[in-house]
C-alpha positions in Angstrom: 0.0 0.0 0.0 1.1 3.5 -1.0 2.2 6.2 1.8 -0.4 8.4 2.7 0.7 12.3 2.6 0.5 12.7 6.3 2.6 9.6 6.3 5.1 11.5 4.4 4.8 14.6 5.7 5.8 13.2 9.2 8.5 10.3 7.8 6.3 8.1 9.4 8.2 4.7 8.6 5.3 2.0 9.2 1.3 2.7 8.5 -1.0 4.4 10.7 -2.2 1.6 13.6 -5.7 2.3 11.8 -7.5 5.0 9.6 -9.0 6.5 13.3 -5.5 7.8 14.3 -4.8 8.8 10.5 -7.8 10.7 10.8 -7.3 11.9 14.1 -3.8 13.0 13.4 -4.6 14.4 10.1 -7.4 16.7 11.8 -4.6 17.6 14.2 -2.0 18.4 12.0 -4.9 20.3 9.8 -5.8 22.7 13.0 -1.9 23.2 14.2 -2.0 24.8 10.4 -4.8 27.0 10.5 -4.0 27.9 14.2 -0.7 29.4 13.1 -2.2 30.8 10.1 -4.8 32.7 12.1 -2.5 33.6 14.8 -0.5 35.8 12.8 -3.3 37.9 11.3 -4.5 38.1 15.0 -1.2 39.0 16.6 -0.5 41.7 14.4 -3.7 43.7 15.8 -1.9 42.5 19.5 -4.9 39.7 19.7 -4.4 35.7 20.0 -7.4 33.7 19.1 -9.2 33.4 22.0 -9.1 37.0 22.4 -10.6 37.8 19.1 -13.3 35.2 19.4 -14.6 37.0 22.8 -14.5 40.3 20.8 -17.0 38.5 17.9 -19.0 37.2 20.6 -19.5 40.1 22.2 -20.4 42.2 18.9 -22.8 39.6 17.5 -24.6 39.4 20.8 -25.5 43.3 20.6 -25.5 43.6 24.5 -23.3 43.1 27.3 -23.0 39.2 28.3 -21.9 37.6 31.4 -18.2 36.3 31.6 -20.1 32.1 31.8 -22.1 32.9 29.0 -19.2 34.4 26.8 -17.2 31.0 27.9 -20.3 28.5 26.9 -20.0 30.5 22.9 -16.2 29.9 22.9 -15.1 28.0 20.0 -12.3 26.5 21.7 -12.4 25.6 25.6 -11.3 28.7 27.1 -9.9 27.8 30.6 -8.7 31.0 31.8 -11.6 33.0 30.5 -10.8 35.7 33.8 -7.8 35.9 32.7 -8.1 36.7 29.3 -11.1 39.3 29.9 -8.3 40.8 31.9 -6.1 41.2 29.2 -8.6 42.7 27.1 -10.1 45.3 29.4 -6.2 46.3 30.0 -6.0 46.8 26.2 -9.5 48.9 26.5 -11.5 46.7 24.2 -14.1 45.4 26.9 -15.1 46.9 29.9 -17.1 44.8 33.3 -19.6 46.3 34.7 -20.6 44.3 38.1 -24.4 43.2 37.6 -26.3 45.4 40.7 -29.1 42.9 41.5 -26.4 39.8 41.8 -22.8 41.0 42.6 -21.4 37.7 41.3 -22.3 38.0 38.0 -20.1 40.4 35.8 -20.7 41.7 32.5 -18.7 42.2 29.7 -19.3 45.1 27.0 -17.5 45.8 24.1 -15.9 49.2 23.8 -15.8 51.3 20.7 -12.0 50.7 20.3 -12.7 46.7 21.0 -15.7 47.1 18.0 -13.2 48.9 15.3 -10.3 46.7 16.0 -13.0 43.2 15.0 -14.0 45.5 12.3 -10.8 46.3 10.7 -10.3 42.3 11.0 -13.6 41.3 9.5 -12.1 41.5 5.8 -8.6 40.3 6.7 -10.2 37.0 8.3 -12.5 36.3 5.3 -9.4 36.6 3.4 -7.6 34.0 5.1 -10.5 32.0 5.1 -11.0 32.0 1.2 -7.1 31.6 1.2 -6.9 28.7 3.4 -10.2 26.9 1.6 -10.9 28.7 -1.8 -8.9 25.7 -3.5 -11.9 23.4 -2.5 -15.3 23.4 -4.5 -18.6 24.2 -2.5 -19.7 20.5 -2.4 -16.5 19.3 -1.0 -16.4 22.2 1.7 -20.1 21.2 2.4 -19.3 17.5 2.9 -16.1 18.4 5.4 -18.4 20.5 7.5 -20.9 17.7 7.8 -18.1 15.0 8.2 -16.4 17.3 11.1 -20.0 18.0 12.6 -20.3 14.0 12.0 -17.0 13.0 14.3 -17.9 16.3 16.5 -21.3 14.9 17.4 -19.9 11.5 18.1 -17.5 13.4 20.7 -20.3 14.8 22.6 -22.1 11.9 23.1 -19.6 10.1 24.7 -18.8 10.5 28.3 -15.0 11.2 29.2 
């Protein structure tokens, strides 16, 4: 049997165990890609990802959200959410304001500065992302969605 590309990408001497950790590793290898991709366009406005994807969050919702609720629309698990809020409000694109009828709960609002920095990104990131998948046709980019939704799903169901 012929070498797969990820096989030769990564001098991989003997076959995958099975086409699950081909698969698996190729998703990885895919993502570590994209992530570094992304992360330049992001640190050049002095954001990483995570920052960014708060920032969208907060401008699609319209209205100030709660720090739990802002880490439940992550796209990727964001465990120091606090922390990365912090950094933000330092940089002045967010503010908190302490919720008055429950003193544990804080909101998060997006600044003006916060809203134009997303804004001057919105064209740059559609960019990337027709640069990164515009070699595809629409069917095939239609069947990876459903096929990553597919193995998604199939995470969520299982306990871990």
């Amino acid at each position: 049997m012929p070498m797969s590309k990820l096989q030769q990408e990564l001098k991989k001497q003997h076959p995958f165990d099975s086409l699950e950790q081909e698969a698996a590793l190729n998703v990885i290898r895919t993502n570590d890609q994209l992530q570094l991709r992304f992360s330049r366009l992001f640190r050049d406005h002095g954001l990483t990802s995570s920052q960014y994807n708060i920032l969208r969050i907060l401008r699609g919702a319209g209205t100030p959200l709660p720090i739990l609720e802002i880490a439940q629309r992550t796209i990727t698990v964001v465990p120091g959410i606090t922390g990365l809020i912090d950094r933000l409000e330092q940089a002045g694109f967010v503010l908190r304001n302490r919720c008055l009828e429950d003193r544990r709960v804080v909101y998060v609002v997006l600044t003006e500065s916060g809203s134009q920095t997303v804004a001057d990104l919105d064209q740059p990131v559609l960019d990337l992302h027709h640069k990164l998948f515009g070699h595809l046709e629409a069917t095939e980019l239609q069947t990876l969605n459903k096929i990553l939704e597919k193995a998604r799903f199939g995470l969520e169901s299982q306990s871990e």
